[in-house]
Short mmCIF file of the C-alpha atoms (twelve columns), coordinates in Angstrom:
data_MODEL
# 
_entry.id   MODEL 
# 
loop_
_atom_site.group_PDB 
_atom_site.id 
_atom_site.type_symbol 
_atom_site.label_atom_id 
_atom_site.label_alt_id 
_atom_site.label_comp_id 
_atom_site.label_asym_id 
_atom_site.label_seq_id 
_atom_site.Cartn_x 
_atom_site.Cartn_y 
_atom_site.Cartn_z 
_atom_site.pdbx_PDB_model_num 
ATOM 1   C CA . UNK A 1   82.830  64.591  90.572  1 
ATOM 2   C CA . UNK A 2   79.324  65.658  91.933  1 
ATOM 3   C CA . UNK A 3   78.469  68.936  92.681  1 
ATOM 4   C CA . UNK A 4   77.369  67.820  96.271  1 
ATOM 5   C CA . UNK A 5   80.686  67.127  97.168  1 
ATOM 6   C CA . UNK A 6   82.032  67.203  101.123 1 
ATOM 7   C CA . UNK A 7   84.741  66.122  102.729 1 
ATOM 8   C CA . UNK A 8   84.440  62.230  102.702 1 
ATOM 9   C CA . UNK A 9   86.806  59.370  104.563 1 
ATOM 10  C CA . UNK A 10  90.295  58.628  103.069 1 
ATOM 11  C CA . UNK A 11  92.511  55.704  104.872 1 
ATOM 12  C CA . UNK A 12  94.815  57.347  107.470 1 
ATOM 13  C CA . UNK A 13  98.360  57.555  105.612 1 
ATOM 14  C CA . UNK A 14  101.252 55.455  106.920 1 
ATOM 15  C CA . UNK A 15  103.633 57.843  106.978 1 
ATOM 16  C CA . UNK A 16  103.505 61.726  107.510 1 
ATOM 17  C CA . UNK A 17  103.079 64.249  104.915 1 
ATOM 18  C CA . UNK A 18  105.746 65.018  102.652 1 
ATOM 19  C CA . UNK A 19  107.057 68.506  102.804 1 
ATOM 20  C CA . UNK A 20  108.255 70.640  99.917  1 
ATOM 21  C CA . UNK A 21  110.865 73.516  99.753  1 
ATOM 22  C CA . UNK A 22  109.224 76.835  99.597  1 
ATOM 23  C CA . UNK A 23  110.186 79.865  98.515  1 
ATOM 24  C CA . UNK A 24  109.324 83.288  99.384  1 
ATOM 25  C CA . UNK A 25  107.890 83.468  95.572  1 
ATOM 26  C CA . UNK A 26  105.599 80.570  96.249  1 
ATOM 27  C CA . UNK A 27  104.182 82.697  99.277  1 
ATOM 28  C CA . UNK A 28  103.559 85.849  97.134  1 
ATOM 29  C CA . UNK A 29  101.971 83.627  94.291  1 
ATOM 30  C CA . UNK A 30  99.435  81.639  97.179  1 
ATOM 31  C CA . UNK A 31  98.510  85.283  98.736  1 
ATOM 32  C CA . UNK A 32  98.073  86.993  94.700  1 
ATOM 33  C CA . UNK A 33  95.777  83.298  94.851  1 
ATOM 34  C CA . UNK A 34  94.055  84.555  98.149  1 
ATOM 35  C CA . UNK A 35  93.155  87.790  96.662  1 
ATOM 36  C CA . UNK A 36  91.682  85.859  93.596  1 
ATOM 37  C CA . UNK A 37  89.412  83.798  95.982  1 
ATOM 38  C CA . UNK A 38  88.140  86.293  98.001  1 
ATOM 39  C CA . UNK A 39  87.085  87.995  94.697  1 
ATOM 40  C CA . UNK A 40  85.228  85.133  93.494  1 
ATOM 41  C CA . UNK A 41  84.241  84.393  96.552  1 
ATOM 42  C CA . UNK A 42  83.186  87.797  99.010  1 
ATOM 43  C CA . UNK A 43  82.949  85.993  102.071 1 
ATOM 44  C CA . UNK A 44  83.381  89.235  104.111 1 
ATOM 45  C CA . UNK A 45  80.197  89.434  104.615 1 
ATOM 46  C CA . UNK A 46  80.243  86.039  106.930 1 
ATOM 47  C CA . UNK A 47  82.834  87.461  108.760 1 
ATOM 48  C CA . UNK A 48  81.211  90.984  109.338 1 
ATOM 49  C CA . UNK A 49  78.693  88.733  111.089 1 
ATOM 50  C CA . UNK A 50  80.758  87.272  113.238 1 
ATOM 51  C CA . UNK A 51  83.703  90.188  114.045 1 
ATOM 52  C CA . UNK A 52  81.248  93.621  114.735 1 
ATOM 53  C CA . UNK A 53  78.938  91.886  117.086 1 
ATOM 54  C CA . UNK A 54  82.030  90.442  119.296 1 
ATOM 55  C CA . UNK A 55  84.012  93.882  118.774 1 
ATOM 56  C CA . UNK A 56  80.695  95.272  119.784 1 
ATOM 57  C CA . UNK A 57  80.173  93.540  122.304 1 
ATOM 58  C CA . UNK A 58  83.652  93.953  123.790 1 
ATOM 59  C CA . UNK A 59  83.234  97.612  123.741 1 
ATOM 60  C CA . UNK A 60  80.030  97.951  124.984 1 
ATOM 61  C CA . UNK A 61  81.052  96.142  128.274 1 
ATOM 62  C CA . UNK A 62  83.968  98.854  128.476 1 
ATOM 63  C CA . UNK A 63  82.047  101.988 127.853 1 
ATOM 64  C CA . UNK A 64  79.024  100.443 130.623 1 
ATOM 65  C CA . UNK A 65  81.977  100.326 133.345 1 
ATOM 66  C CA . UNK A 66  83.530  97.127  133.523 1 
ATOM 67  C CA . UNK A 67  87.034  96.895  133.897 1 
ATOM 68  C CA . UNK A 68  88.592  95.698  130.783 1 
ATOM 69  C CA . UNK A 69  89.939  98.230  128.898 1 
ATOM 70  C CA . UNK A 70  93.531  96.942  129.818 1 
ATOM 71  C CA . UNK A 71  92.846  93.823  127.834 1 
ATOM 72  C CA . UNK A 72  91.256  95.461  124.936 1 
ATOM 73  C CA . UNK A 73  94.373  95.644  123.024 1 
ATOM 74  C CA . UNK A 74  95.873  91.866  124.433 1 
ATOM 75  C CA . UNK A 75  92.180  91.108  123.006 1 
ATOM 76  C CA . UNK A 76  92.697  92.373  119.687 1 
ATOM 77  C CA . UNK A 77  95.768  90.799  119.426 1 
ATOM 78  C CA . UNK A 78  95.071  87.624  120.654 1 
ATOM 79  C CA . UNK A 79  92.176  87.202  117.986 1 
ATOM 80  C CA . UNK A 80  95.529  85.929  115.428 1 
ATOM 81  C CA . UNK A 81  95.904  82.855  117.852 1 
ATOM 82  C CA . UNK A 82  92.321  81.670  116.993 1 
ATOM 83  C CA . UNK A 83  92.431  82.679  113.377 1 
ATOM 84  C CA . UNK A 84  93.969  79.387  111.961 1 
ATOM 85  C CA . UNK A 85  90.598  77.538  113.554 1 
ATOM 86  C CA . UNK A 86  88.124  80.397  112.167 1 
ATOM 87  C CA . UNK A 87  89.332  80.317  108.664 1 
ATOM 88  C CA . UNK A 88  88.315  76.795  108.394 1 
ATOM 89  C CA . UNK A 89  85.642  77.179  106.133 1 
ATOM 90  C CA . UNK A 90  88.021  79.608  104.246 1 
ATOM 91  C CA . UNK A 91  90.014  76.590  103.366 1 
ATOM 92  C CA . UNK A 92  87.220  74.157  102.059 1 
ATOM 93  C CA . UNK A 93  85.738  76.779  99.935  1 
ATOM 94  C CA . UNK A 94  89.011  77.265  97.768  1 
ATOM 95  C CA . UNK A 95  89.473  73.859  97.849  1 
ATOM 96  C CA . UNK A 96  85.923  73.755  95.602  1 
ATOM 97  C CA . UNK A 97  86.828  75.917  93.457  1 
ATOM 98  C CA . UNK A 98  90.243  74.844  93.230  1 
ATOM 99  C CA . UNK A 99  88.424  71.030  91.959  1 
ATOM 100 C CA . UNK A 100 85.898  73.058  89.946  1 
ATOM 101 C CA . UNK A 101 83.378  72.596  92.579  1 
ATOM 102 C CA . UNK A 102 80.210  74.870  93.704  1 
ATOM 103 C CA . UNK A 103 81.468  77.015  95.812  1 
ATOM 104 C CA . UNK A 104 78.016  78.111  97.591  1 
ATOM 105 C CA . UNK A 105 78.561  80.121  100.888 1 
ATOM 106 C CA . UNK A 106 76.614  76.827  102.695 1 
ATOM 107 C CA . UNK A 107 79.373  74.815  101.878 1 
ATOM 108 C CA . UNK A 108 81.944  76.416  104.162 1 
ATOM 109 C CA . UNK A 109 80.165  74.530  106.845 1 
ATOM 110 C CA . UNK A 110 81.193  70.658  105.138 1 
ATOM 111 C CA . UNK A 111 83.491  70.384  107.803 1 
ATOM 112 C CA . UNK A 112 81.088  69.392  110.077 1 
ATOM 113 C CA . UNK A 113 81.123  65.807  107.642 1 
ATOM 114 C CA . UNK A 114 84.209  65.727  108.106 1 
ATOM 115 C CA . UNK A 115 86.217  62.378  109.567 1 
ATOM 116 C CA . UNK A 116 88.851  64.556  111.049 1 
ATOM 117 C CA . UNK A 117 86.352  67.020  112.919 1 
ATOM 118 C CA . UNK A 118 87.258  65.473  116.343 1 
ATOM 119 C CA . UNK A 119 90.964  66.438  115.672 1 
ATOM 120 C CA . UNK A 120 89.643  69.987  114.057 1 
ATOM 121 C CA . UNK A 121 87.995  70.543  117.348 1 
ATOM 122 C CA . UNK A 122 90.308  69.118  119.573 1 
ATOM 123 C CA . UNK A 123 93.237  71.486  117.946 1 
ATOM 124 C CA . UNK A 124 90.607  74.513  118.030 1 
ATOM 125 C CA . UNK A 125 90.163  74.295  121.371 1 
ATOM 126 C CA . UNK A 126 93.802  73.524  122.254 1 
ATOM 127 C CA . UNK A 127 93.986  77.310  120.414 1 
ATOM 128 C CA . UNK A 128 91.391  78.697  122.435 1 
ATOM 129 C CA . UNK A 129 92.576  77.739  125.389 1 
ATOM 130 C CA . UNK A 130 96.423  79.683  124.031 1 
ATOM 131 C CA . UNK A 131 93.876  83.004  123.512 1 
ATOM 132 C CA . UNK A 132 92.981  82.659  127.485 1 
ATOM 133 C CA . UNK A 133 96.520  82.350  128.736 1 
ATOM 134 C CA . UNK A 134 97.207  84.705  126.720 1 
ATOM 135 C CA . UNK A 135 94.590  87.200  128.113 1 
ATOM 136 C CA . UNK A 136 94.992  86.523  131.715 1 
ATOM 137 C CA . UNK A 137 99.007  86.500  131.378 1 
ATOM 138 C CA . UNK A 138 98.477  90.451  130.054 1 
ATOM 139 C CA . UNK A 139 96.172  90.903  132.951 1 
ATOM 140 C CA . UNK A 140 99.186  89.652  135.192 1 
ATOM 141 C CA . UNK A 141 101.411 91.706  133.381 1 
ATOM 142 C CA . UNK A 142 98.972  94.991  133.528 1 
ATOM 143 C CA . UNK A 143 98.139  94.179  137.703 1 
ATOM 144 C CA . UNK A 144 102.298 93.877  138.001 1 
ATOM 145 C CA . UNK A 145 102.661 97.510  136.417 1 
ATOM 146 C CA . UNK A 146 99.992  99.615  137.810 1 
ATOM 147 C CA . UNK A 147 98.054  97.633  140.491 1 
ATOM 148 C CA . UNK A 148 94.304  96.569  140.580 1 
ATOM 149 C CA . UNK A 149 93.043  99.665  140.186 1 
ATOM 150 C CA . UNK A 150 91.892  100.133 136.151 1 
ATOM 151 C CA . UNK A 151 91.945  103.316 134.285 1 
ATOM 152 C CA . UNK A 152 89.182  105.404 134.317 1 
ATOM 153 C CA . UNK A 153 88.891  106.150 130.530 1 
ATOM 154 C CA . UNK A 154 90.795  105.274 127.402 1 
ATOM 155 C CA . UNK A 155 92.431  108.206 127.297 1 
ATOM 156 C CA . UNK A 156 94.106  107.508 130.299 1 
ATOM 157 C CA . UNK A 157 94.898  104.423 129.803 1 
ATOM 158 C CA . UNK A 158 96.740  105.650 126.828 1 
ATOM 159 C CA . UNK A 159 98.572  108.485 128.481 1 
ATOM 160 C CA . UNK A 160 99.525  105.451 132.083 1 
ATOM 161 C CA . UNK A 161 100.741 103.083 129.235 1 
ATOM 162 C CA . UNK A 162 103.207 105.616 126.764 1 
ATOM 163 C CA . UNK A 163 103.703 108.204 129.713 1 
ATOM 164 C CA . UNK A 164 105.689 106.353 132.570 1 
ATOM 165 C CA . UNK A 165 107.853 103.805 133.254 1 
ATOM 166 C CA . UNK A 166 105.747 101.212 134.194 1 
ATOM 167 C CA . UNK A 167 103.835 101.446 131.143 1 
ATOM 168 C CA . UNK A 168 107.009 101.057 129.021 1 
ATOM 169 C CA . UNK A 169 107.816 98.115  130.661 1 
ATOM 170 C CA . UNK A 170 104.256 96.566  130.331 1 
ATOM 171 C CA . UNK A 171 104.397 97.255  126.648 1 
ATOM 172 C CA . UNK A 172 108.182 95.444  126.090 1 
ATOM 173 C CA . UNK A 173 107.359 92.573  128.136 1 
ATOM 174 C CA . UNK A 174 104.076 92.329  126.875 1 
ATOM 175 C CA . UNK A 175 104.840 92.476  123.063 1 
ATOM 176 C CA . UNK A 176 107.596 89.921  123.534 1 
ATOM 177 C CA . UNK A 177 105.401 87.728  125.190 1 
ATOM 178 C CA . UNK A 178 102.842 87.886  123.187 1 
ATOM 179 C CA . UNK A 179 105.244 87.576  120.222 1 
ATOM 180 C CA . UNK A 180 106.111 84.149  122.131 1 
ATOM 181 C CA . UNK A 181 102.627 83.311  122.225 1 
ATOM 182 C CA . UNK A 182 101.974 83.854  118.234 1 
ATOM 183 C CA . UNK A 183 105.060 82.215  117.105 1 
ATOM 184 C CA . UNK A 184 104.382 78.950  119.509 1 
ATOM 185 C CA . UNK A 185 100.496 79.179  117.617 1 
ATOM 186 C CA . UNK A 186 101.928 79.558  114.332 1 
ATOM 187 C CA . UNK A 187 104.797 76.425  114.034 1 
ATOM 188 C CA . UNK A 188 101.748 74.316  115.220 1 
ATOM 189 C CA . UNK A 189 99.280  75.772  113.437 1 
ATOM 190 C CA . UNK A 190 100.350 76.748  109.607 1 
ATOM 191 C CA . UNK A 191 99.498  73.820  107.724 1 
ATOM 192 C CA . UNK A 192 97.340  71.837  110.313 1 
ATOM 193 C CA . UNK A 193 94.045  72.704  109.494 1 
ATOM 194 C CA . UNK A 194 93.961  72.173  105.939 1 
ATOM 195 C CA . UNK A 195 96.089  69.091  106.420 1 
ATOM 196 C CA . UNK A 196 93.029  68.054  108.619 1 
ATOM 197 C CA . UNK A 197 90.936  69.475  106.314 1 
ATOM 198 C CA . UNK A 198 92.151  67.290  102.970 1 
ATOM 199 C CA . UNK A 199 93.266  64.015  104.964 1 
ATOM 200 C CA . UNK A 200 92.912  62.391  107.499 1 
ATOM 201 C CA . UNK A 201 95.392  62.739  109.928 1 
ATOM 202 C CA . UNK A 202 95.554  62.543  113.675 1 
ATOM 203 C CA . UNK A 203 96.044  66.404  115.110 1 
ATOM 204 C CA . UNK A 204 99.786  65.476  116.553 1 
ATOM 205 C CA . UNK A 205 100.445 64.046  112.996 1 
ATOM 206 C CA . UNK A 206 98.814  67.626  111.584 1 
ATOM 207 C CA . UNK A 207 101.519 69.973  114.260 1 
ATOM 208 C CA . UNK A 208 104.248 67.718  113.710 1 
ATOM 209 C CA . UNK A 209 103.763 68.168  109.969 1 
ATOM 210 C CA . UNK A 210 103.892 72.473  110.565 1 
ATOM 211 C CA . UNK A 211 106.445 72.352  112.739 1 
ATOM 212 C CA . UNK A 212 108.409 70.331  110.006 1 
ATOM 213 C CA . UNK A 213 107.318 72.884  107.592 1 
ATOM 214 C CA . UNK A 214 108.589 75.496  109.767 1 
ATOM 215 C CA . UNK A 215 111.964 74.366  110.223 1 
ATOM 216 C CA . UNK A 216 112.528 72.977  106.277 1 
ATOM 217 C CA . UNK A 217 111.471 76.818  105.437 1 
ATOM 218 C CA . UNK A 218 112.061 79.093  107.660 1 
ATOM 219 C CA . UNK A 219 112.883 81.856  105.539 1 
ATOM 220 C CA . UNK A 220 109.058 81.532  103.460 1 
ATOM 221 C CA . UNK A 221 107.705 80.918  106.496 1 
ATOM 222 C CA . UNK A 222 109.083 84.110  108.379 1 
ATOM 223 C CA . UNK A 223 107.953 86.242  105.581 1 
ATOM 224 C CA . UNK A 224 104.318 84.798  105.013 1 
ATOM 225 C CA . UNK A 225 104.281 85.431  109.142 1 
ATOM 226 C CA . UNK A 226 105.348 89.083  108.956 1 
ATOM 227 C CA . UNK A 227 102.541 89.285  105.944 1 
ATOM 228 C CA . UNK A 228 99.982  87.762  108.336 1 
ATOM 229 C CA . UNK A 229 101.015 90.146  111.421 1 
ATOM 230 C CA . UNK A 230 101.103 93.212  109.096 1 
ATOM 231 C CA . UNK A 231 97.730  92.542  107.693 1 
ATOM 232 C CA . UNK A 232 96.113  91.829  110.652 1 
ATOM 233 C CA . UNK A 233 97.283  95.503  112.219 1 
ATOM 234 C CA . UNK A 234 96.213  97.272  108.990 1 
ATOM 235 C CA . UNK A 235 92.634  95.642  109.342 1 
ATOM 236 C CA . UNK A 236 92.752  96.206  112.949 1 
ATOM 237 C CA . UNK A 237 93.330  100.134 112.702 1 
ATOM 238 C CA . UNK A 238 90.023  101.188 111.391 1 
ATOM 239 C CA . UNK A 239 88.059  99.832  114.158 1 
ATOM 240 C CA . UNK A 240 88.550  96.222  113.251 1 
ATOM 241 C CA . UNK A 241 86.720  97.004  110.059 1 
ATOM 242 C CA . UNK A 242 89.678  95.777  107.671 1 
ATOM 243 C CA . UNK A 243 89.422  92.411  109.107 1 
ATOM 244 C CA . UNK A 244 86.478  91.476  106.919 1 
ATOM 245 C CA . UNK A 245 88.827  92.023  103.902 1 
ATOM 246 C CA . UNK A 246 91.888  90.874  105.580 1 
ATOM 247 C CA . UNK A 247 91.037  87.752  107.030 1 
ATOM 248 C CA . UNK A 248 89.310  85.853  104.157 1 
ATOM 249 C CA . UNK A 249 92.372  86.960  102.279 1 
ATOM 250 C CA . UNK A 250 94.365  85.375  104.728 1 
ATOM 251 C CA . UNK A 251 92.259  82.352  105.029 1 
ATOM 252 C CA . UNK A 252 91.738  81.727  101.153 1 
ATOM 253 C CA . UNK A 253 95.854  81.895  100.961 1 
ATOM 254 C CA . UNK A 254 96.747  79.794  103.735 1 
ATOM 255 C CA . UNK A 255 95.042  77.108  101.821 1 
ATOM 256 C CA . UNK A 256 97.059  77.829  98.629  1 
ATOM 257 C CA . UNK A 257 100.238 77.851  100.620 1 
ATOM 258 C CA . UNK A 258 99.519  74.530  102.289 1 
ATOM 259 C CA . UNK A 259 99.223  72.975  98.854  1 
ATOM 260 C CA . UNK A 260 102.294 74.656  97.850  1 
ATOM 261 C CA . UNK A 261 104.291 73.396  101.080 1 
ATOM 262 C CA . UNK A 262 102.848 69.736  101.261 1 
ATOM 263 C CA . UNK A 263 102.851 67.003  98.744  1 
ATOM 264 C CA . UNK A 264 99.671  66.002  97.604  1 
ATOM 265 C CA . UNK A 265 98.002  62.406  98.754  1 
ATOM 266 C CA . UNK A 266 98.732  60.134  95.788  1 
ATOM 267 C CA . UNK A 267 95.597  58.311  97.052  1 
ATOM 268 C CA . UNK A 268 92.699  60.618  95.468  1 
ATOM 269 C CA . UNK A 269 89.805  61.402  98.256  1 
ATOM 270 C CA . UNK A 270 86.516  59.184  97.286  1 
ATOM 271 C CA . UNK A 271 83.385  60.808  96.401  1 
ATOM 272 C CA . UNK A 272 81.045  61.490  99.509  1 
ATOM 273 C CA . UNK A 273 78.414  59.454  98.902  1 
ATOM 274 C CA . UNK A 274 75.307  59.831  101.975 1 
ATOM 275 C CA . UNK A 275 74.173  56.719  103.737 1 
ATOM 276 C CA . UNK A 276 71.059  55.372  102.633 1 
ATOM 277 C CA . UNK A 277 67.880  56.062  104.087 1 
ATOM 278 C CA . UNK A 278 65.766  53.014  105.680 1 
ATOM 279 C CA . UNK A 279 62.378  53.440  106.043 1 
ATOM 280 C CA . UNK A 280 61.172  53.948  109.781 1 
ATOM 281 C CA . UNK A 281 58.043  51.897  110.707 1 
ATOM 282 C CA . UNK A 282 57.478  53.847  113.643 1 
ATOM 283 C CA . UNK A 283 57.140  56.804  111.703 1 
ATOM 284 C CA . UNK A 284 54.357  55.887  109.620 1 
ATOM 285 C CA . UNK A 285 52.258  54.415  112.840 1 
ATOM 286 C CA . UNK A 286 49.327  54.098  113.230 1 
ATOM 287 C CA . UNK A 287 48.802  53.303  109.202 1 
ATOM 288 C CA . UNK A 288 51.330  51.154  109.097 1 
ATOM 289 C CA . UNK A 289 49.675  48.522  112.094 1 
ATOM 290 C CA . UNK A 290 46.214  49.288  110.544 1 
ATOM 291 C CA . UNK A 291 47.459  48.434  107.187 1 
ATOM 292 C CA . UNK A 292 50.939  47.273  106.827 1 
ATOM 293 C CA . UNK A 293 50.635  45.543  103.061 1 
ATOM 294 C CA . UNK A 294 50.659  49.452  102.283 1 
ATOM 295 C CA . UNK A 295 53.768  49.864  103.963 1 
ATOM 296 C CA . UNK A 296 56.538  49.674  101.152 1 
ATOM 297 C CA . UNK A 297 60.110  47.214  101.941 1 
ATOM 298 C CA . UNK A 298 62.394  48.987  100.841 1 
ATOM 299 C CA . UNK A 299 63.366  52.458  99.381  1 
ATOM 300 C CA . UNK A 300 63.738  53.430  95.485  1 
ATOM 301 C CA . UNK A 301 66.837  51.610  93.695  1 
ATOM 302 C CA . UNK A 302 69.211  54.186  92.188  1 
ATOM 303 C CA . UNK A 303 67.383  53.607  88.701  1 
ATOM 304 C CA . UNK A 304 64.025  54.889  90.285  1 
ATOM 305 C CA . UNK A 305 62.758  51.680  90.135  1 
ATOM 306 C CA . UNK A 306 60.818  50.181  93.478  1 
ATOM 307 C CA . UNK A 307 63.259  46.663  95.218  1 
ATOM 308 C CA . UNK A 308 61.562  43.958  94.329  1 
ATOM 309 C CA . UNK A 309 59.944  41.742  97.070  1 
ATOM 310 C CA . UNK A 310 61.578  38.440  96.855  1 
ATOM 311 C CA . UNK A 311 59.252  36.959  98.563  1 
ATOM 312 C CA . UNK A 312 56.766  37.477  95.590  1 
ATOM 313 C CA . UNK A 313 55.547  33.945  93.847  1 
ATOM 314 C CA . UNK A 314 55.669  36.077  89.807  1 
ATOM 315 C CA . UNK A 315 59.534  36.458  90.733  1 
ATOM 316 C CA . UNK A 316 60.305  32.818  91.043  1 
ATOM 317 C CA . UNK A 317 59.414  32.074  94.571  1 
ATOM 318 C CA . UNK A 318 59.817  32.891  98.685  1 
ATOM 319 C CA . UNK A 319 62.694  34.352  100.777 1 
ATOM 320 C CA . UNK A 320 63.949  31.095  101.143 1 
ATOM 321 C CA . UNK A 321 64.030  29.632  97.603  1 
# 
């Protein structure tokens, strides 16, 4: 297969996916595969890029004033619901390697070739869209507890939150909620990306197929959730810094477990093969009204070789011969 490999058009499948047992085994053995990825591949770097300036830039609006230090930590949390949609790239990279492929850090972004992208995006958003619920439900919750009025300092919102009743409530309610929130994100979302990703499916066909995962496992399924919600606290501690080791981990192993969990396509994917490029007549004007016999009619032939012009009287005669 070619090295410039990307994520090319299968036929949509008439049936849904079929989905595998799973055992909690298989989830250790995709994560130990996660690990291996991110060492072969240290995409960390991509994703200090794109966590410190948004942590950044979340704390620098709270220490200049604004009031939203009750939704740092709702926030920080919520980042998990968008994580399935970020690790997209995660996915196609092991795929690569998985097929022997280069694995170049450019090639994260193939999914922007891909057929399914309008259902990538559609889902995405549809996950987005979760995070802001999500945010302005713990906004509710926080105005329900302790008013409009926002804490002064992080200190005290520490001491309002663990010190009183009202804060004890905000943090049971909360948590359950927002435990609602992640397990809602997580039936849909924990094979539907790479699903997307491999084949092309439809993005109800791509939840239906998690949730049916879900349910056929949910014993492998509960413990590769608790691995994903205890790794994403442990990066979260040290000032979010542990997410650039945690989440490509996470990302590289979500891929392994979907092709642990779902049966592969017994159709293999075609090559991607990019559309031939026509020559544009405009683009060479004014030389080619001045002199159009300079013009050429057609681009190199695979071989290297110029098309022939059948119109030519040494190949046997005109167009219409």
């Amino acid at each position: 297969m070619s090295r410039t490999d990307a994520i090319a058009p299968i036929e949509p499948a008439d049936a849904l996916p079929v989905v595998r047992d799973v055992s909690t085994d298989d989830v250790v053995e995709a994560l130990k595969k996660g690990v291996d990825d991110f060492r072969a591949m240290p995409t960390h770097v991509v994703f200090l890029c794109l966590i410190y300036p948004i942590v950044g830039l979340i704390l620098g609006r709270a220490a200049f004033g604004y009031n939203i230090l009750p939704l740092l930590y709702p926030m920080a949390a919520g980042f998990a619901l968008v994580g399935p949609f970020l690790g997209i790239g995660l996915y196609e990279l092991s795929r690569r390697r998985e097929m022997g492929l280069d694995t170049s850090w450019h090639h994260a972004f193939d999914v922007l070739r891909s057929p399914s992208l309008p259902a990538i995006l559609l889902l995405g958003a549809m996950l987005f869209l979760v995070l802001i619920i999500w945010v302005a439900v713990a906004n509710a919750l926080f105005v329900a507890a302790f008013g409009y009025e926002a804490p002064t300092s992080l200190g005290a919102l520490v001491a309002q939150v663990l010190q009183t009743s009202d804060g004890h409530f905000l943090i049971i309610a909360g948590n359950l909620i927002g435990l609602a929130f992640a397990l809602a994100v997580f039936c849909l979302t924990v094979v539907s990306f790479p699903l997307l990703l491999d084949r092309r499916v439809g993005a109800a066909s791509a939840m239906l197929t998690s949730i049916r995962t879900v349910l056929k496992n949910p014993a492998a399924m509960a413990f590769w959730g608790l691995i994903v919600a205890a790794s994403l606290v442990l990066g979260s501690l040290p000032l979010f810094f542990g997410l650039a080791v945690m989440m490509p981990i996470l990302g590289h192993a979500s891929w392994h477990l979907y092709r642990k969990a779902i049966e592969p396509d017994p159709n293999p994917r075609p090559e991607y093969r990019p559309k031939p490029r026509t020559i544009s007549h405009g683009a060479q004007f004014p030389s080619s009204f001045l002199f159009p016999e300079r013009v050429p009619d057609a681009e190199p032939s695979g071989d290297g070789k110029e098309a022939s012009n059948s119109s030519d009287p040494k190949e046997g005669g005109s167009a219409s011969s």
